[in-house]
C-alpha positions as CSV (number, residue, x, y, z in Angstrom):
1,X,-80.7,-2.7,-4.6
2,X,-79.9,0.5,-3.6
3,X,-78.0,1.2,-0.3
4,X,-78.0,5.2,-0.3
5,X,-80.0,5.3,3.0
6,X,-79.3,2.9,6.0
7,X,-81.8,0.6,7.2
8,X,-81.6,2.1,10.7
9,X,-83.2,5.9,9.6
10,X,-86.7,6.5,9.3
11,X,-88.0,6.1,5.8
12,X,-89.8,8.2,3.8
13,X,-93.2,5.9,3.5
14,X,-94.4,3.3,5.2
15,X,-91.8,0.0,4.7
16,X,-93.2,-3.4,5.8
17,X,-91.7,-5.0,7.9
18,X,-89.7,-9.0,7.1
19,X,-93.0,-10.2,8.7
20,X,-95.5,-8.4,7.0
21,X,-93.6,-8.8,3.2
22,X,-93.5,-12.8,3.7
23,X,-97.2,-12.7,4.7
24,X,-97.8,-10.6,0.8
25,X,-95.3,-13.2,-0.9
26,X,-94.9,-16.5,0.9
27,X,-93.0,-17.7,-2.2
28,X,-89.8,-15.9,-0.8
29,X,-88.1,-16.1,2.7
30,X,-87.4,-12.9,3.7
31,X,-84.1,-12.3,5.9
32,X,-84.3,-8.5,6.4
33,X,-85.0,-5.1,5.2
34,X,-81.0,-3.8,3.3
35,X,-82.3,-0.7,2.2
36,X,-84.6,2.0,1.1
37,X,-84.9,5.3,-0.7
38,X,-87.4,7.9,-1.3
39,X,-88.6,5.3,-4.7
40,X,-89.1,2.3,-2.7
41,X,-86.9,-0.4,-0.6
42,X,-84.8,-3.5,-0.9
43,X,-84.6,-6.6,1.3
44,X,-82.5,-9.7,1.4
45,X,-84.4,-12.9,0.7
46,X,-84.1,-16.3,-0.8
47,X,-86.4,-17.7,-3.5
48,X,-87.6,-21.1,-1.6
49,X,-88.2,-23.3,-5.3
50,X,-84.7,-22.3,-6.4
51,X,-82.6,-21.9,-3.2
52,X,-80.8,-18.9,-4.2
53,X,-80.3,-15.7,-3.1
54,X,-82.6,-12.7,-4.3
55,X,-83.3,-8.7,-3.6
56,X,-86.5,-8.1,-3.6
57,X,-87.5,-4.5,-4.3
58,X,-90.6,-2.7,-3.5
59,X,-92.5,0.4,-4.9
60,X,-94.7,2.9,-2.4
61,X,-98.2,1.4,-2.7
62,X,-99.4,5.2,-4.6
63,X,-97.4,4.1,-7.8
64,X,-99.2,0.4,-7.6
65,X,-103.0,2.4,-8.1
66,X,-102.1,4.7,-11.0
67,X,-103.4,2.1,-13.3
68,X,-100.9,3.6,-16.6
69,X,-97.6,3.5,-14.4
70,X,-98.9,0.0,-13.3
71,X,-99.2,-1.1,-17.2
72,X,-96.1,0.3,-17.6
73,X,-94.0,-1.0,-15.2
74,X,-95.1,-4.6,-15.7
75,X,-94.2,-3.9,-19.3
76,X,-91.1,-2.8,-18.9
77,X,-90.4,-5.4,-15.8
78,X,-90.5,-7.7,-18.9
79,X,-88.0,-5.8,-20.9
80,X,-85.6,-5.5,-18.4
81,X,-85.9,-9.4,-18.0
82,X,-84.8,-10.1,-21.1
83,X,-81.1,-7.8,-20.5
84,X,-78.9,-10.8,-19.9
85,X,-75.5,-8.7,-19.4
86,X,-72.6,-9.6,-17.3
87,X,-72.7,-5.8,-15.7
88,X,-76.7,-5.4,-15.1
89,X,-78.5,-6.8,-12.2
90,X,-80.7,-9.7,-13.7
91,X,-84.4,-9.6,-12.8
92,X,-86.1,-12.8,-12.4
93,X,-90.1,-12.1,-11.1
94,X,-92.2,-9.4,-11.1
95,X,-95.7,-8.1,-10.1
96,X,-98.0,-6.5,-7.3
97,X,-98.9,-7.1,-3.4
98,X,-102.2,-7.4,-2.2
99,X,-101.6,-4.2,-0.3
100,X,-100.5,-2.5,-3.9
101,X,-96.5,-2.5,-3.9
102,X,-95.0,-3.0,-6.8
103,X,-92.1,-5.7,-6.7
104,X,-89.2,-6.9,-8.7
105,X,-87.2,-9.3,-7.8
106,X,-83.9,-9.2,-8.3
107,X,-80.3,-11.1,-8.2
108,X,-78.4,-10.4,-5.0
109,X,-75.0,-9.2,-5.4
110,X,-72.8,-10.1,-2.3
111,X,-70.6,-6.3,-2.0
112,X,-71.5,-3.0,-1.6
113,X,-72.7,-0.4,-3.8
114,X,-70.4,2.6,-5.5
115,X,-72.2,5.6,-3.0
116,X,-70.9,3.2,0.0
117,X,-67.4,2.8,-1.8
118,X,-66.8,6.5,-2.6
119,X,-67.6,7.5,1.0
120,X,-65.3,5.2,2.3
121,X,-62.5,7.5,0.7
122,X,-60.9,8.3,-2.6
123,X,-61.2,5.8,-5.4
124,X,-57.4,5.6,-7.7
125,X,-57.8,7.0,-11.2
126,X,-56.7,3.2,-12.8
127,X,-59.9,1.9,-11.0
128,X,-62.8,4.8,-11.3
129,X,-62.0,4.3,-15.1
130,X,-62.4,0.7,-15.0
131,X,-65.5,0.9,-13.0
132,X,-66.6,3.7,-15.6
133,X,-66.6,1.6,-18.4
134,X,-68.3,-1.3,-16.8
135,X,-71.0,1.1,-16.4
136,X,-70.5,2.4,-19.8
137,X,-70.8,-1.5,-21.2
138,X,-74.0,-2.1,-19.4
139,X,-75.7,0.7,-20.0
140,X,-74.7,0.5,-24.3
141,X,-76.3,-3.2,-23.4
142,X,-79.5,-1.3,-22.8
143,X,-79.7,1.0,-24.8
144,X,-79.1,-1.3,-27.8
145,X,-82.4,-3.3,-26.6
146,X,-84.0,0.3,-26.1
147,X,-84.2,0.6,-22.6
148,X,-83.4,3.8,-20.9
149,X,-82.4,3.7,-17.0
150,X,-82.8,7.2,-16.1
151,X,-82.0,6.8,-12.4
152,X,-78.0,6.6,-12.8
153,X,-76.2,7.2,-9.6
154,X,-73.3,5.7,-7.6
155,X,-76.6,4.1,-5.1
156,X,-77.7,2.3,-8.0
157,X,-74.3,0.7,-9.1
158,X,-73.6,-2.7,-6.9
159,X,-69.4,-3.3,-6.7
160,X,-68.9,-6.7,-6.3
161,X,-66.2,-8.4,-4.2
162,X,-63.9,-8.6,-7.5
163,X,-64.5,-4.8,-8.7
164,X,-67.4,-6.2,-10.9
165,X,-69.6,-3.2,-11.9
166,X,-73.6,-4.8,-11.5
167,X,-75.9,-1.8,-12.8
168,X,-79.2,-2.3,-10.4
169,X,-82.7,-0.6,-10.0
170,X,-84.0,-0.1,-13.1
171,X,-87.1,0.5,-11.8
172,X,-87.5,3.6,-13.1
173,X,-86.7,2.5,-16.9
174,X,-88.4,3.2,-19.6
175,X,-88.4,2.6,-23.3
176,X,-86.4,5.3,-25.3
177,X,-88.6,6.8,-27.5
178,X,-87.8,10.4,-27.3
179,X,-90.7,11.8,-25.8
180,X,-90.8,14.4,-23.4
181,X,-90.7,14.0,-19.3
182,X,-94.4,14.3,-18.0
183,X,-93.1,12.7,-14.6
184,X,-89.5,13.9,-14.1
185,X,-88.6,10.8,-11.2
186,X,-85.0,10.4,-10.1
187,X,-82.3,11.6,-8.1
188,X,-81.5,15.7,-9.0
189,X,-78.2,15.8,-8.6
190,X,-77.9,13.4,-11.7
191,X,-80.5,13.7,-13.7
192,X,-80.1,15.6,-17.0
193,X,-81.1,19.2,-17.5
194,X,-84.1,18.0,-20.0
195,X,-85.7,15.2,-17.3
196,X,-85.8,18.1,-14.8
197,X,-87.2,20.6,-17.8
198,X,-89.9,17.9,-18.9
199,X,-88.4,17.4,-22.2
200,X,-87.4,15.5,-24.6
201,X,-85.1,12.4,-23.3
202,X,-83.0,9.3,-24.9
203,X,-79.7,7.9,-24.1
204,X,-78.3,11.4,-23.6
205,X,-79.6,11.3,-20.2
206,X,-77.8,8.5,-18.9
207,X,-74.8,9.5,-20.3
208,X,-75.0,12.8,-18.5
209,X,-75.6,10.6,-15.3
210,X,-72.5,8.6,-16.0
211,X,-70.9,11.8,-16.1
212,X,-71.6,12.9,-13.1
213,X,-70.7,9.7,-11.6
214,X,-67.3,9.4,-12.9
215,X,-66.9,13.1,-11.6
216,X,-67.8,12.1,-8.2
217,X,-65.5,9.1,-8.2
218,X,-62.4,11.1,-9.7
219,X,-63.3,13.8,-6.7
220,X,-65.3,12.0,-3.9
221,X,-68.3,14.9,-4.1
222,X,-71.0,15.5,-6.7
223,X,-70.7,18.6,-9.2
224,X,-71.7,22.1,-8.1
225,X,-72.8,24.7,-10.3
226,X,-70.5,26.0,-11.2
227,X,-68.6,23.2,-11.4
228,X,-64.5,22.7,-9.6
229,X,-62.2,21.0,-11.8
230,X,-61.2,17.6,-10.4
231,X,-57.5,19.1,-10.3
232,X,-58.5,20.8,-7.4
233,X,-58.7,17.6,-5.9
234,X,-56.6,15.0,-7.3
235,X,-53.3,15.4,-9.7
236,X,-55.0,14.8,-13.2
237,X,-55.0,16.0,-16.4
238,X,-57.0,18.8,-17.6
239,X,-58.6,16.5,-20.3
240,X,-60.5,14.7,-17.3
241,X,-62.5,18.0,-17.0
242,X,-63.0,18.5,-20.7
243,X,-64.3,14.8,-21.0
244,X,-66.4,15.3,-17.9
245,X,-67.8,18.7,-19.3
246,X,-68.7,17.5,-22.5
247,X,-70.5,14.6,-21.3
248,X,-72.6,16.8,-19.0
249,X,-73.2,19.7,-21.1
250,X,-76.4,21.3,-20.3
251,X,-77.2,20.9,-24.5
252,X,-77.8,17.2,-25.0
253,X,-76.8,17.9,-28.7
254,X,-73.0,18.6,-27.5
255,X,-72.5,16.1,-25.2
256,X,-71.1,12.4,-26.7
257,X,-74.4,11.0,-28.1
258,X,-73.7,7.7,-27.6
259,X,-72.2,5.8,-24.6
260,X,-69.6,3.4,-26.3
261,X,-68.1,6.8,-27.6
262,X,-67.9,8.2,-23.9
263,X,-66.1,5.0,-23.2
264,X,-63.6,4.9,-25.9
265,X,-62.5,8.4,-24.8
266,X,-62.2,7.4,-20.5
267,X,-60.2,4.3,-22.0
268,X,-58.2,6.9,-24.1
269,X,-57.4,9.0,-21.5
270,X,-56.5,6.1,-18.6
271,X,-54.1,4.8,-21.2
272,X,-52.5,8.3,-22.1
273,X,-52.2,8.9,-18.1
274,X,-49.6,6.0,-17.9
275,X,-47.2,7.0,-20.3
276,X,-43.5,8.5,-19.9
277,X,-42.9,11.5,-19.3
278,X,-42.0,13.5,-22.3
279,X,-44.8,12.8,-25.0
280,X,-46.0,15.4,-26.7
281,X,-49.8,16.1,-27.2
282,X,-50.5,18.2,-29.9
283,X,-53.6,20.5,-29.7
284,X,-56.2,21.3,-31.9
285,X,-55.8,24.9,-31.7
286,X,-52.2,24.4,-33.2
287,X,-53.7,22.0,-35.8
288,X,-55.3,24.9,-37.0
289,X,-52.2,26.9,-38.2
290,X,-50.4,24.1,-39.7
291,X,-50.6,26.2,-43.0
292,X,-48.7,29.5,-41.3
293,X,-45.6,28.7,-39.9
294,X,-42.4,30.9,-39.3
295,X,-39.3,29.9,-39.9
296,X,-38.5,30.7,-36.5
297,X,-41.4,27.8,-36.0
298,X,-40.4,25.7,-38.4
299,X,-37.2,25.5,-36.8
300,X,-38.1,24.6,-33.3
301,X,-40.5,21.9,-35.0
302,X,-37.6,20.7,-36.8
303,X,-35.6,20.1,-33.6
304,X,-38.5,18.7,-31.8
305,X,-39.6,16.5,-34.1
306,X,-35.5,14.9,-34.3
307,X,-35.9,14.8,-30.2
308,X,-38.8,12.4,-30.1
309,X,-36.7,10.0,-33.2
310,X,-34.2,10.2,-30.5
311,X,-36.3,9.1,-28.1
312,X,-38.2,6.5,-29.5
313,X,-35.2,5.0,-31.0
314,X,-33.9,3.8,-27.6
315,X,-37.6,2.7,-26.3
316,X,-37.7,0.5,-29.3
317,X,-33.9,-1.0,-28.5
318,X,-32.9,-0.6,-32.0
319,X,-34.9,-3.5,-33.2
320,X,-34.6,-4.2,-37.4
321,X,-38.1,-3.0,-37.6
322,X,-39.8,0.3,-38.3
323,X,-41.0,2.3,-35.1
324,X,-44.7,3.2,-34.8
325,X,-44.2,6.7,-37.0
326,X,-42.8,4.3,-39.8
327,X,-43.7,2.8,-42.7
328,X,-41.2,0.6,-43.9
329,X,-42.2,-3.4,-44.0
330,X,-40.3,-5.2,-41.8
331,X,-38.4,-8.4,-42.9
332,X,-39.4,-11.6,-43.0
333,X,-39.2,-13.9,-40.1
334,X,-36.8,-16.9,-40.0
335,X,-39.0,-20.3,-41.0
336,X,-39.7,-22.6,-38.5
337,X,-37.8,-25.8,-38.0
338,X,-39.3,-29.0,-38.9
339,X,-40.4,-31.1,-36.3
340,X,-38.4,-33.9,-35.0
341,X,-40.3,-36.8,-36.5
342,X,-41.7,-39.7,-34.1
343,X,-39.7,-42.9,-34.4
344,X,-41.3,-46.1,-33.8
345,X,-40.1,-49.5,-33.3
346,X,-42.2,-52.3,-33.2
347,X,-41.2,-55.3,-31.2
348,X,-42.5,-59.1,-31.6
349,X,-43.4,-60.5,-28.6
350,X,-43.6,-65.0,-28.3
351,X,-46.9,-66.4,-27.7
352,X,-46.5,-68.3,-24.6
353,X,-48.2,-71.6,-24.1
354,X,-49.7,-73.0,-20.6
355,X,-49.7,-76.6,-19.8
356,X,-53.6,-77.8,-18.8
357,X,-54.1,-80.9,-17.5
358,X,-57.0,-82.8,-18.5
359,X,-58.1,-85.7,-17.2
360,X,-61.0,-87.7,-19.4
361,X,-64.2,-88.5,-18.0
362,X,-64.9,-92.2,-16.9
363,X,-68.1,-92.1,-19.5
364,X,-66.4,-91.0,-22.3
365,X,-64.1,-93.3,-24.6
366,X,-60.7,-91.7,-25.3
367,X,-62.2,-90.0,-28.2
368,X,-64.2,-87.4,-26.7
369,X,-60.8,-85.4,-26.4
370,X,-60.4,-81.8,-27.4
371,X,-60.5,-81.4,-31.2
372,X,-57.2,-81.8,-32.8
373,X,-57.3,-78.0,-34.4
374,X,-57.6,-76.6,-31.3
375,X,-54.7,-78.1,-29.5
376,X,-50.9,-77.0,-30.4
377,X,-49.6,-80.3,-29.1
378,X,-51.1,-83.5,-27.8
379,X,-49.1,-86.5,-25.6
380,X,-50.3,-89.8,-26.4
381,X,-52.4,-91.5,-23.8
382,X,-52.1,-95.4,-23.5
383,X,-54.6,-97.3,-24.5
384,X,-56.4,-100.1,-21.8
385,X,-56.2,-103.6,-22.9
386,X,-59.3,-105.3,-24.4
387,X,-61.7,-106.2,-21.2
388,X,-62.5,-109.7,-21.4
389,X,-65.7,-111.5,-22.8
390,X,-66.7,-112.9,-19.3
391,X,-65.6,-110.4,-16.6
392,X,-65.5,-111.0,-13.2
393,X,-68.6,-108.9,-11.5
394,X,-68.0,-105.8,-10.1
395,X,-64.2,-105.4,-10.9
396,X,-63.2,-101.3,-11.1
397,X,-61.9,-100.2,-14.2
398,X,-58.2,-98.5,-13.8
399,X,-58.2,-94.8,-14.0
400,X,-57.0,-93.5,-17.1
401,X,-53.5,-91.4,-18.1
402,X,-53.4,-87.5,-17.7
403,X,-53.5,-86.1,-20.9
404,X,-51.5,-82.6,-21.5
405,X,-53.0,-80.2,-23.3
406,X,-51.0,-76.6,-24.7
407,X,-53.7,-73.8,-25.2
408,X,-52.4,-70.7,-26.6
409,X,-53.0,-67.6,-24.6
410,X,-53.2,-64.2,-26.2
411,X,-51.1,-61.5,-25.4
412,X,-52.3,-58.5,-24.4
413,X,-53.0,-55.3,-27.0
414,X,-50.2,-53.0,-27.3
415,X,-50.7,-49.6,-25.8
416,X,-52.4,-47.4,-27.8
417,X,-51.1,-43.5,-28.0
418,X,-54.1,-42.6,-26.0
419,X,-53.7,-44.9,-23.7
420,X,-50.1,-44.4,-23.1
421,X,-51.1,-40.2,-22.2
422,X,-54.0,-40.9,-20.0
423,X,-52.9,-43.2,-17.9
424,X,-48.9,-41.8,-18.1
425,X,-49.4,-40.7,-14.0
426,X,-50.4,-44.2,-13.3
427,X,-47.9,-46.3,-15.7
428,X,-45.1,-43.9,-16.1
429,X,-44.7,-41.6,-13.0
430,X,-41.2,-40.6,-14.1
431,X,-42.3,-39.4,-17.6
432,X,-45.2,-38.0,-16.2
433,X,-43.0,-36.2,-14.1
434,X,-40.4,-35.1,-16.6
435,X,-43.5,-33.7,-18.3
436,X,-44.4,-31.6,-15.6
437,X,-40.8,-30.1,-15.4
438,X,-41.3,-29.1,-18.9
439,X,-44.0,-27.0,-18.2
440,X,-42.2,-25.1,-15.6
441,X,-39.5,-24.1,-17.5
442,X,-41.7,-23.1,-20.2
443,X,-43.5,-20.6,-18.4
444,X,-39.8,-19.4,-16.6
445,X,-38.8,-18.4,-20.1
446,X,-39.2,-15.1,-20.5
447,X,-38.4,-15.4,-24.7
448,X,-41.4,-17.1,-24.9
449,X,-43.8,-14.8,-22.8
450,X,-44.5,-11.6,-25.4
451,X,-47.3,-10.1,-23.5
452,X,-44.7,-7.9,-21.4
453,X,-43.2,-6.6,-25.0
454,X,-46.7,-6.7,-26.6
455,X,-47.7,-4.2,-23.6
456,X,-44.9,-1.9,-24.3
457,X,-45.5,-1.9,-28.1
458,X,-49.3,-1.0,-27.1
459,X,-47.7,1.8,-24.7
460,X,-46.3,3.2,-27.5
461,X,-49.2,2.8,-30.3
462,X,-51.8,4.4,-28.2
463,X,-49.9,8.0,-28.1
464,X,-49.5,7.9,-31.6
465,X,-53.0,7.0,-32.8
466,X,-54.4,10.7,-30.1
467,X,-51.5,13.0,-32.1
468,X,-53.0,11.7,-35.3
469,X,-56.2,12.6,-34.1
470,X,-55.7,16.3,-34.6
471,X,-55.2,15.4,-38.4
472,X,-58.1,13.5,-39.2
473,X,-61.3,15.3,-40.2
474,X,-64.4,14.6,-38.2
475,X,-66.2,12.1,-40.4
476,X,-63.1,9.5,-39.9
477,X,-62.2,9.9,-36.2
478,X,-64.8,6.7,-35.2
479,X,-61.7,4.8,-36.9
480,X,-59.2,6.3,-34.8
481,X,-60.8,6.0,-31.3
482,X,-62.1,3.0,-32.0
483,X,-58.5,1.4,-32.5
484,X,-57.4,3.3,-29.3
485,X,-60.2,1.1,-27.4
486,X,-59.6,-2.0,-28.7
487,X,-55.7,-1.7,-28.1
488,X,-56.5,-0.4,-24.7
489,X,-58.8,-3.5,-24.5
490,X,-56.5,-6.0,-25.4
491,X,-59.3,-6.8,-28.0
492,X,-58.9,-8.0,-31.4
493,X,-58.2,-5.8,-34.1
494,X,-60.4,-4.8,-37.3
495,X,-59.4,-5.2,-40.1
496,X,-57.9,-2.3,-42.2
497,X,-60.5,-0.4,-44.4
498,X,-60.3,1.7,-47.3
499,X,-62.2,4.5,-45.3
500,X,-59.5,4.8,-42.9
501,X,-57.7,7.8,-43.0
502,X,-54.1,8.2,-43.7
503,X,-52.5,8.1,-40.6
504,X,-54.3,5.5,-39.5
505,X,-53.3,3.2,-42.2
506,X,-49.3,4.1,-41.5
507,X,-49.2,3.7,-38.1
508,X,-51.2,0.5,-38.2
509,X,-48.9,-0.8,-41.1
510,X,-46.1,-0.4,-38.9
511,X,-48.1,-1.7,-35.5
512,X,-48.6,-5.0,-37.6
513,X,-44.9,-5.2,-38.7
514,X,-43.8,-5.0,-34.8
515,X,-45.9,-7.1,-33.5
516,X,-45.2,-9.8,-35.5
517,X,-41.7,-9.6,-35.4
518,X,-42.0,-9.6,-31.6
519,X,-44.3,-12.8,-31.4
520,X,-41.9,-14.4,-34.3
521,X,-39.2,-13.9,-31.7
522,X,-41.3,-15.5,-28.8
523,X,-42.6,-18.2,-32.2
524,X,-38.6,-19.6,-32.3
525,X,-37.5,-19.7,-28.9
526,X,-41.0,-21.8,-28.3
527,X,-39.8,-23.9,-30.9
528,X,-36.3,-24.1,-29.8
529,X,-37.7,-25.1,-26.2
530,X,-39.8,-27.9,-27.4
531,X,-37.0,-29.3,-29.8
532,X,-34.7,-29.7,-26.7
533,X,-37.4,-31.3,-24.5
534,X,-38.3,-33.6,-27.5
535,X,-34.7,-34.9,-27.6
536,X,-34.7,-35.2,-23.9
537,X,-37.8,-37.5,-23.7
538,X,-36.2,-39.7,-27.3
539,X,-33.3,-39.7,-25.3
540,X,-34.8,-41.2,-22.5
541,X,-36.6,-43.9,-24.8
542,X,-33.0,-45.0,-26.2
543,X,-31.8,-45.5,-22.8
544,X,-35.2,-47.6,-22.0
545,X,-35.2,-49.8,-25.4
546,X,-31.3,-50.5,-24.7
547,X,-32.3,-51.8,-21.0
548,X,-34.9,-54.1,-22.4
549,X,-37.9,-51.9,-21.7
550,X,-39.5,-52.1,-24.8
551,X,-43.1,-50.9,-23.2
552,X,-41.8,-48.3,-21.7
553,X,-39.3,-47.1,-24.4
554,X,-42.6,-47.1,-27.4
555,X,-44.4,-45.0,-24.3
556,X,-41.5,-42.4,-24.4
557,X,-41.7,-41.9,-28.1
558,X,-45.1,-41.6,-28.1
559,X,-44.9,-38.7,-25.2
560,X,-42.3,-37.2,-27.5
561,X,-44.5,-37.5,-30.8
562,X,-47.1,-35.7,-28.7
563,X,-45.0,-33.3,-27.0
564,X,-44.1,-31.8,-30.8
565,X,-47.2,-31.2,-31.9
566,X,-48.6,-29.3,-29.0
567,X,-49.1,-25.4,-29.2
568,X,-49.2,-24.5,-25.8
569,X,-47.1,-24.8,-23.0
570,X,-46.6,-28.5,-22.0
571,X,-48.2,-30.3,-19.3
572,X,-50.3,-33.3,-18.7
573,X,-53.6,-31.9,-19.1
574,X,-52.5,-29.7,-22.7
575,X,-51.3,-33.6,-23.6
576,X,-54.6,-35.3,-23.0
577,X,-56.4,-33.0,-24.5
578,X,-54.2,-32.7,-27.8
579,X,-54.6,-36.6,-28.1
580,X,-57.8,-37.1,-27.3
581,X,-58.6,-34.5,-29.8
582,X,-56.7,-35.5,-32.8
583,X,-58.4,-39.1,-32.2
584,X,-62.4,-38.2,-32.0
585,X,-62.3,-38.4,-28.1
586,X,-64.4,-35.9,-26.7
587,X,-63.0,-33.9,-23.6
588,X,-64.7,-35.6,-21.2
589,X,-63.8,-38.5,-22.2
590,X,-60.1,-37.2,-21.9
591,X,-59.8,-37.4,-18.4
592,X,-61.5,-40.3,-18.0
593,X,-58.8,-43.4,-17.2
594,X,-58.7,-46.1,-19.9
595,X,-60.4,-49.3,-18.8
């Protein structure tokens, strides 16, 4: 899916034409050639069993008769096949035309690709990192199901409308088995030093690539030997160029040699870039003389190091717990109030009785009434005389009495709790209303919302955990960055480990101790909220039950029994859902109006 070259150039082999590729595949509607390169070209179709979207890819027919790279190619169309990844292009068919192109074909991602977006002009630090690691995650996705790309460059990275990174064309992948380059295929100006050289290549190569690519992103140009530093052309730190060099050193043994490590150190360094002015970094060369300080030295440390307490003091407001540096355990949190419990008050409701008249059949003798048990009440009927031994022919007999008979009728079933939430739009507009207040004041309470503070507190954790780097010995700094990029993330935790190293530990014992005290903060005014919107709806069902409403005063306590036990903001659909969950109803049931 490659979009390096425009359609309108001359390409570099012979291209078929829309007209001539759905004569060699009829199974796909071809809409028009998108693009080609010097390994093959793309075109927009549709896949006429499915109705979807596709790229189709094709190879020049001279690959398609070397019987080996044929083999291997359908081979490793399967691999690829099988890498399922939210940033990698998915491959749905493969095979060969009867004229002897190789094809894949390919999901069609509606944007552009990276080589299009960097020419359109320069690409904001924030975002090249983002789109760095999206390449980083997909290409770790490989790797872990041994598949090497080796064709990395911004051509071969689709952007999606939302920023999405979709790694594409991995028609060039291989397995990585370490052996050595007897065909060195792809683009020079990212390929590694040992694909051009014909040795020995793994993931290192595609790391180098990312390299480059992230360099070209940061500066809008590919890397020149020798290479400018990316100050020269935007207003970054120095530690982009080290990151860069090292993940393009010419010796694959010193670059990073594996990509989720490259990718913990772009998120380190995006994260360091956005903090105030007036951190202090401490380098490894000063690590080094920890052990030889002058007094003069130890001085100026002294004063430095009561500077930052200074400062960190006021970004932490004073709160009553330890700052990042510290290890004192903060106190315990206030308990939680108890819930307001749900009253209840049943009410009896009369039978009522309807009057049915009956009137008896002419056939049937007064007996043939209604058994006795299943009437409440019956009003005699008189009697006809006797008839006469000899009767005058032909004489009617006199209609007989209307007889009332009281049938009991049931009342209908009281409301159950479920009922009462999902249908509360239809039966109780004003409670469902009231409900839907609720939930906007919730989410305009600021006490409650402790991402903003969270962030802040992760502003602050970050810096610490790169000046303890300097003090953790080799073997242990996997701990360290690997903290930085889940914080950096906004990824869950791991758990603390014996391994870790000192400073670690501290500065994650005090992390913990913050955190909690900031989402025990956000934990009581939730609870505070909800108590005062539980007393409004009770409220509300006192009023009903004293105006006779007795339905609508047990639906307002059940609405304010539910309201209490929710964890989430409130509103009609967190309701249904707690309800129908806490009695066996499945959510789709939830929605569904009770009939």
């Amino acid at each position: 899916m490659s979009q390096e070259s425009s359609a309108q150039h001359q390409p570099p082999f012979d291209v078929p034409s829309v007209e001539e590729m759905a004569a060699l595949l009829p199974q796909y509607a071809f809409e028009k050639l998108a693009a080609f390169g010097g390994m093959g070209a793309v075109y927009r179709g549709r896949q006429v069993s499915l109705d979807r979207p596709v790229a189709i890819k094709i190879l020049p027919p001279e690959f398609g008769r070397q019987e080996d790279f044929a083999d291997r190619f359908k081979s490793e169309a399967r691999a690829m096949a099988k890498l399922n990844h939210t940033h990698i292009v998915g491959v749905y068919d493969f095979g060969i035309t009867t004229e002897g192109h190789l094809y894949l074909v390919m999901e069609w991602v509606e944007g552009q690709t990276l080589h299009t977006l960097i020419q359109n002009g320069s690409i904001p630090v924030r975002k090249a990192a983002s789109l760095a690691m999206q390449l980083c995650d997909a290409l770790a996705f490989a790797h872990h199901h041994k598949i090497l790309h080796r064709d990395i460059k911004p051509g071969n990275i689709m952007i999606s409308e939302d920023d999405q990174v979709k790694v594409a064309d991995f028609g060039l992948a291989r397995p990585i088995t370490g052996e050595a380059e007897e065909n060195p295929f792809g683009t020079p100006d990212y390929a590694a030093p040992e694909i051009l050289g014909k040795g020995a290549v793994d993931q290192r190569a595609d790391i180098f690539a990312a390299g480059v690519v992230l360099y070209e992103m940061l500066t809008g140009r590919v890397p020149q030997q020798p290479r400018r530093s990316v100050q020269e052309f935007a207003p970054l730190s120095p530690r982009w160029d080290e990151l860069i060099d090292r993940a393009t050193h010419a010796d694959p043994a010193k670059r990073f040699q594996d990509v989720g490590e490259f990718r913990a150190h772009i998120a380190m360094l995006i994260n360091q870039s956005a903090q105030a002015v007036g951190v202090v970094a401490v380098s490894e060369d000063e690590s080094k003389t920890v052990g030889a300080f002058k007094p003069l030295n130890l001085v100026l440390i002294a004063a430095g190091v009561i500077v930052i307490g200074i400062v960190l003091s006021m970004m932490f407001k004073a709160e009553p717990v330890p700052e990042v540096a510290l290890t004192q355990d903060t106190s315990t949190l206030p308990p939680q109030a108890d819930k307001p419990e749900q009253e209840s008050e049943e009410k009896k409701v009369k039978e009522p009785v309807v009057v049915v008249p009956v009137v008896e059949p002419e056939v049937k003798p007064p007996e043939a009434a209604p058994p006795a048990e299943k009437m409440v009440a019956v009003v005699p009927v008189p009697v006809p005389e006797p008839v006469p031994a000899v009767v005058p022919a032909m004489v009617p007999r006199p209609a007989p009495a209307e007889m009332a008979v009281v049938v009991p009728v049931k009342p209908p079933p009281p409301e159950t709790p479920l009922e009462a939430i999902l249908r509360l739009e239809e039966r109780d507009p004003e409670l469902a209303q009231l409900v839907t207040e609720f939930g906007t004041d919730w989410l305009a309470n600021t006490e409650i919302d402790a991402a903003s503070e969270m962030q802040s507190l992760a502003d602050k954790y970050i810096p610490a955990l790169q000046r303890g780097l300097s003090s953790v010995v080799l073997q242990q700094r996997d701990f360290v960055l690997s903290e930085i990029s889940h914080i950096a993330n906004h990824e869950p935790l791991s758990e603390p480990d014996l391994l870790w190293p000192e400073v670690l530990k501290t500065l994650r014992k005090a992390y913990d101790a913050q955190s909690e005290a900031i989402q025990g903060r956000a934990r009581m005014a939730a609870q505070k909220m909800r108590s005062a919107q539980c007393e409004v709806v009770l409220e509300m069902a006192s009023v009903r039950a004293a105006a006779g409403k007795a339905e609508a005063a047990k639906r307002a306590e059940v609405v304010a029994a539910e309201l209490a036990k929710l964890k989430t903001a409130p509103s009609l659909k967190a309701l249904k859902r707690n309800v129908a969950g806490s009695m066996g109803v499945g959510s789709a049931r939830a929605s569904e109006p009770v009939r």
